[in-house]
C-alpha positions as CSV (number, residue, x, y, z in Angstrom):
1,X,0.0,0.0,0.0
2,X,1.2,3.5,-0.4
3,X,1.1,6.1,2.1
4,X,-1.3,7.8,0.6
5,X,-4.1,5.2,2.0
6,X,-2.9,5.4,5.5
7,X,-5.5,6.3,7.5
8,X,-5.9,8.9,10.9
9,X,-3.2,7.6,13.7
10,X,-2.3,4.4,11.9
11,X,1.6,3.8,12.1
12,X,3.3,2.6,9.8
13,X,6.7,1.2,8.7
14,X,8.2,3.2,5.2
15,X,8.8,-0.1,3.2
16,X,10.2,1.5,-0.6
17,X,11.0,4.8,-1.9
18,X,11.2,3.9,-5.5
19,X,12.9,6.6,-7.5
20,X,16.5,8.3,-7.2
21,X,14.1,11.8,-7.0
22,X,11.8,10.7,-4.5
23,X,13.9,8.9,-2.0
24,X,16.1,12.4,-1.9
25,X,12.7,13.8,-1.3
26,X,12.0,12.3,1.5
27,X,15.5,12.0,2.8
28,X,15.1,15.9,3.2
29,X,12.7,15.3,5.6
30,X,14.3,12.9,8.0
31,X,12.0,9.8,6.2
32,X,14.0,6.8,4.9
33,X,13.4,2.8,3.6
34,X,12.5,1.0,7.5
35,X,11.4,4.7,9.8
36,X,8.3,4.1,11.4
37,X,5.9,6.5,11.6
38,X,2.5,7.9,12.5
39,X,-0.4,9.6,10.3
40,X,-1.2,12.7,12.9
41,X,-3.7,14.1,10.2
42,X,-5.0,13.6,6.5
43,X,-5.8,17.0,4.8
44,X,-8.2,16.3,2.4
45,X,-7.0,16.9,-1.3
46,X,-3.6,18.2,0.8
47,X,-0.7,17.2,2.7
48,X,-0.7,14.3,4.9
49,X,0.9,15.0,8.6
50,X,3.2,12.5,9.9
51,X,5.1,12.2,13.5
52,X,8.3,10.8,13.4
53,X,9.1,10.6,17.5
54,X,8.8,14.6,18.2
55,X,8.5,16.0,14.9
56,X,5.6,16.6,12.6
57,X,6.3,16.9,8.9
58,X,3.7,17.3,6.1
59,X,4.3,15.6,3.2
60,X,2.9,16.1,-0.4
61,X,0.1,14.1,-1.6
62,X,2.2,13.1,-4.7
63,X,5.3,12.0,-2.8
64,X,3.0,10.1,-0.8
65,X,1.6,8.7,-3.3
66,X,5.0,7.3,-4.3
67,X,6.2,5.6,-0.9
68,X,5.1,2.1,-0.2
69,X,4.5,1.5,3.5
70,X,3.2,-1.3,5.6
71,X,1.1,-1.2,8.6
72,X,2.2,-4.5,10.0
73,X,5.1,-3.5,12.0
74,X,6.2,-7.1,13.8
């Protein structure tokens, strides 16, 4: 799933950043392949907020769309 299904206070593991383009995206903000995380709040048609341990980041709808992520975290 990507993390653009991740629903409201669901955490989540970041499984694969596919590109070259989007993995230095995200390294930018402190998000790379195996950080778990936490959906603090979906803006509809917007960013999606995410908590990684004290820090909030809001992420692009189309980067998100671009990260697969698991919710199984064992």
């Amino acid at each position: 799933m990507t993390l653009d299904k991740v629903k409201k206070g669901q955490s989540f593991k970041v499984v694969y950043i596919p590109d070259e383009m989007t993995r230095s995206q995200a390294i930018r903000f402190g998000i790379a392949e195996g950080e778990i995380l936490m959906c603090e709040e979906i803006i509809p048609a917007g960013p999606i907020v995410v908590r990684k341990e004290r820090q909030e980041i809001a992420l692009g709808r189309n980067l998100c769309k671009s990260i697969d992520i698991t919710t199984e975290l064992n």
